[in-house]
N, C-alpha and C positions, 0 to 999 in steps of 0.2 A: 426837431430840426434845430441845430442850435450854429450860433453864427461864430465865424471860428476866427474871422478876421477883418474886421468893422472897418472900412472904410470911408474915410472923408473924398466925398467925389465932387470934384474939381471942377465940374461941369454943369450941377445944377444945385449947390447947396450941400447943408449936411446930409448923409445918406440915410433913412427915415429907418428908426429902431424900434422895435418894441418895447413895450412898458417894461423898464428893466436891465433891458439889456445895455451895455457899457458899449461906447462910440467913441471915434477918435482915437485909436489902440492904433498903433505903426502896422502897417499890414507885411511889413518885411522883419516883425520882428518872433512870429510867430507865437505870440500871445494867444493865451489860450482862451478857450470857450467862454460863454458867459451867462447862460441858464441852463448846464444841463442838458436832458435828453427829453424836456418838453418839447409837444411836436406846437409848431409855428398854425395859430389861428388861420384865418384865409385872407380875414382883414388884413391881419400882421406880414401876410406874404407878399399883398398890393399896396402898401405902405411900403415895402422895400423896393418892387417893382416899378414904382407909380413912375410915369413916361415925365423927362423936365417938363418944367413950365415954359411953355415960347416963350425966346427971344427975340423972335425978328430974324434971324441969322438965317434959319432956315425954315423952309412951308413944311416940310414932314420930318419925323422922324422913324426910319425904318430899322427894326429891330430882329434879330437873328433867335431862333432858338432848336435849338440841335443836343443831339445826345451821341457820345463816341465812349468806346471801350478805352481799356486804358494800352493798348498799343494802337489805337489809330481807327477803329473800326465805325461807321455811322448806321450797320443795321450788319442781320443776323439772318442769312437765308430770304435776303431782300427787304424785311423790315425790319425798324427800330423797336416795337414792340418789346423781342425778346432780350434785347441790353437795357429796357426804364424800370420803373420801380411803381413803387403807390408813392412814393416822395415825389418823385419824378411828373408825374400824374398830375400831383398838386399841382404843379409849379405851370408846368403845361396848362389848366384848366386856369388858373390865374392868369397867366399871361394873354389867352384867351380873351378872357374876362374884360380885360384893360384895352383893347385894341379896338380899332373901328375896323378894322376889315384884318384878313387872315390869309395871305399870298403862298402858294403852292404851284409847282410846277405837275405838268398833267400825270407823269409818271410815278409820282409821288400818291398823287390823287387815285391813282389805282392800284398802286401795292400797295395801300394802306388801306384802301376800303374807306376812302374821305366820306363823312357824311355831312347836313347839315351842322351847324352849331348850335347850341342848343340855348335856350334861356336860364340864368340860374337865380334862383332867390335870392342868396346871399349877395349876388353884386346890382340887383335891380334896382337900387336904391342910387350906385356910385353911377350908374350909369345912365342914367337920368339926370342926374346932376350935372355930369361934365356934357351932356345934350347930344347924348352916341342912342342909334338904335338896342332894342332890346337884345340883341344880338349879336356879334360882328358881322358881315359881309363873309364870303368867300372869296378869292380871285384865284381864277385859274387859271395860273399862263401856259400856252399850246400854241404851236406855229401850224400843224398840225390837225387840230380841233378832232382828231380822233378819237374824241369821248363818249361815253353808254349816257344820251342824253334822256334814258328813262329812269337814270340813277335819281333816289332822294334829292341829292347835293342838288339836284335841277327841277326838279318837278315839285319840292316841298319843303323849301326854306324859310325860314320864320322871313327873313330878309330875300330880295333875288339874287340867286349867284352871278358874278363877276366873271366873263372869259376875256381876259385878253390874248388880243393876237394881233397877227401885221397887218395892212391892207392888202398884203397878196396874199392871205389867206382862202381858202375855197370859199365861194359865193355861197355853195348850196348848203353846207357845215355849217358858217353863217347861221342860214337860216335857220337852219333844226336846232342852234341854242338859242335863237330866238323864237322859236314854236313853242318851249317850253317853261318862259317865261326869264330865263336868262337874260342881263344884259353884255352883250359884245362889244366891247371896248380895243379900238383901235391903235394900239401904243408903238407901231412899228410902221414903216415905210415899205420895207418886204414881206417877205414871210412870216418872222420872227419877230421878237419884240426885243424892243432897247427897253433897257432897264431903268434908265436917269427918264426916258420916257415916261414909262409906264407908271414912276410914284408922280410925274407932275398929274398925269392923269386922272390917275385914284383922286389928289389933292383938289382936282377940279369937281370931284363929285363928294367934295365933303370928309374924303378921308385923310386925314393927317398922322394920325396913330397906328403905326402898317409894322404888321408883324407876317415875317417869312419862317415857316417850319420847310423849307427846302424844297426839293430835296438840292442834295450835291452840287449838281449840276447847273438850278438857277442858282444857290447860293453863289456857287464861282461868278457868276455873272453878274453876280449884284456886287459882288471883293471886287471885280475885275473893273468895274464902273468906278467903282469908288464912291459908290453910294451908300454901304452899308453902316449904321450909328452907334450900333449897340450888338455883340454878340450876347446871348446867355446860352452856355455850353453846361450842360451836365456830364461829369465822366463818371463812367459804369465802373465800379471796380472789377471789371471781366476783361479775362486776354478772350480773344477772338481767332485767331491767327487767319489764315485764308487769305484771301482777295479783296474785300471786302470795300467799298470807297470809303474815302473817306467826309470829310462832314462838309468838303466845298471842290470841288472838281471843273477839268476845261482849262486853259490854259492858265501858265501862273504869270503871275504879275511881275512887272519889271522890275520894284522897287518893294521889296513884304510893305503891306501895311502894319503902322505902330497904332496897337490900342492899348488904354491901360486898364489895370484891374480897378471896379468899384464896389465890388461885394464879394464874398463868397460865403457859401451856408455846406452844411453837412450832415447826414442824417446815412446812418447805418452803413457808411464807408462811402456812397455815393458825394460827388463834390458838385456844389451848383454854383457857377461860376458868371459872375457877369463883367466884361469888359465894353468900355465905350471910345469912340475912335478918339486919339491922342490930339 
């Protein structure tokens, strides 16, 4: 994986490099590479990842991570699966890594086949340190709660899953994710969940480090709040053509949101791209 345009991010410090690699290069000047086709340690990839340091400013920071084709597409006969890579993987299992919890919307959570998250060696040490479970959390937002609550994700998480939903959610749904050891988290007034809601929420139980893999459909709703801190977007070098959504859906916004780039890495034509809100 080699880093193709090293950025100075404006927002939390220099942007953290590996042993080696050259920083501070104009990322509009199209300066090239800076070790080659050595693939990026795991260390090396949560050192460039690693969430700011509070400010004060704000109690979370929620961070986007999505994979789209190179005309527009965010999955492939319904899942993302068939547009990622083993680079892709990495990044994914990193970013993981680094979060206290892991926000999914419920349609997501079953075209993908969501299961628990797992423990990894390699960051058992970082994450203890910064004083996060062995694990992340799940959260699974449903207005709905029309979930298989004899899935893994519910029955056998290293940590309990998260469901949020509204208070006029069904009583008896309710219950069955709490029969199974789930906690049901209240972040709505109706049906549904508000999203500025739901991170004060999580923040109230210790999570501040929130990462959304989507799908589409929350992600719009997290752009459309204007909550969202951080995207990291991989594009597939694949045309897809079809129908396919795209990586944020639901109505669009009155004004685009402006974010700027703070990194981007490259590995075998795949682009991982991270931008933070302006």
């Amino acid at each position: 994986m080699r880093r193709l345009f090293p950025v100075t991010d404006r927002t939390a410090g220099p942007d953290p490099a590996p042993s080696g690699a050259r920083s501070g290069a104009d990322a509009g000047s199209g300066a090239g590479a800076t070790e080659g086709d050595r693939e990026w340690s795991l260390a090396e990839l949560a050192a460039a990842y690693a969430y700011p340091v509070p400010d004060g400013r704000r109690q979370t920071w929620l961070r986007a991570n999505m994979v789209s084709t190179l005309d527009g597409a965010a999955q492939h006969d319904g899942r993302s699966q068939p547009i990622s890579s083993a680079a892709d993987m990495r990044v994914f299992g990193t970013l993981r890594a680094l979060a206290d919890v892991v926000i999914a919307g419920a349609e997501t959570v079953r075209q993908e086949g969501y299961r628990p998250a797992r423990a990894r060696a390699e960051f058992a040490e970082a994450r203890r340190a910064a004083g996060q479970a062995s694990v992340p959390a799940v959260a699974v937002v449903s207005a709905s709660l029309e979930l298989d609550f004899s899935l893994p994700l519910f029955t056998a998480p290293a940590v309990p899953t998260l469901v949020l939903t509204g208070a006029a959610a069904a009583p008896d749904r309710m219950a069955a994710a709490e029969r199974t050891g789930a906690r049901v988290v209240i972040a709505g007034d109706g049906v549904g969940v508000d999203p500025a809601r739901a991170l004060r929420e999580l923040a109230a139980l210790g999570h501040t480090r929130l990462l959304t893999e989507g799908g589409p459909r929350l992600l719009g709703q997290f752009v459309a709040a204007g909550v969202l801190d951080e995207l990291c977007l991989t594009v597939s070098p694949m045309l897809a053509a079809g129908d396919a959504q795209r990586i944020a859906g639901g109505p669009s916004v009155e004004v685009p949101r402006r974010f700027t780039l703070a990194s981007l890495l490259e590995e075998e034509g795949f682009l991982f791209s991270r931008y933070r809100r302006a």
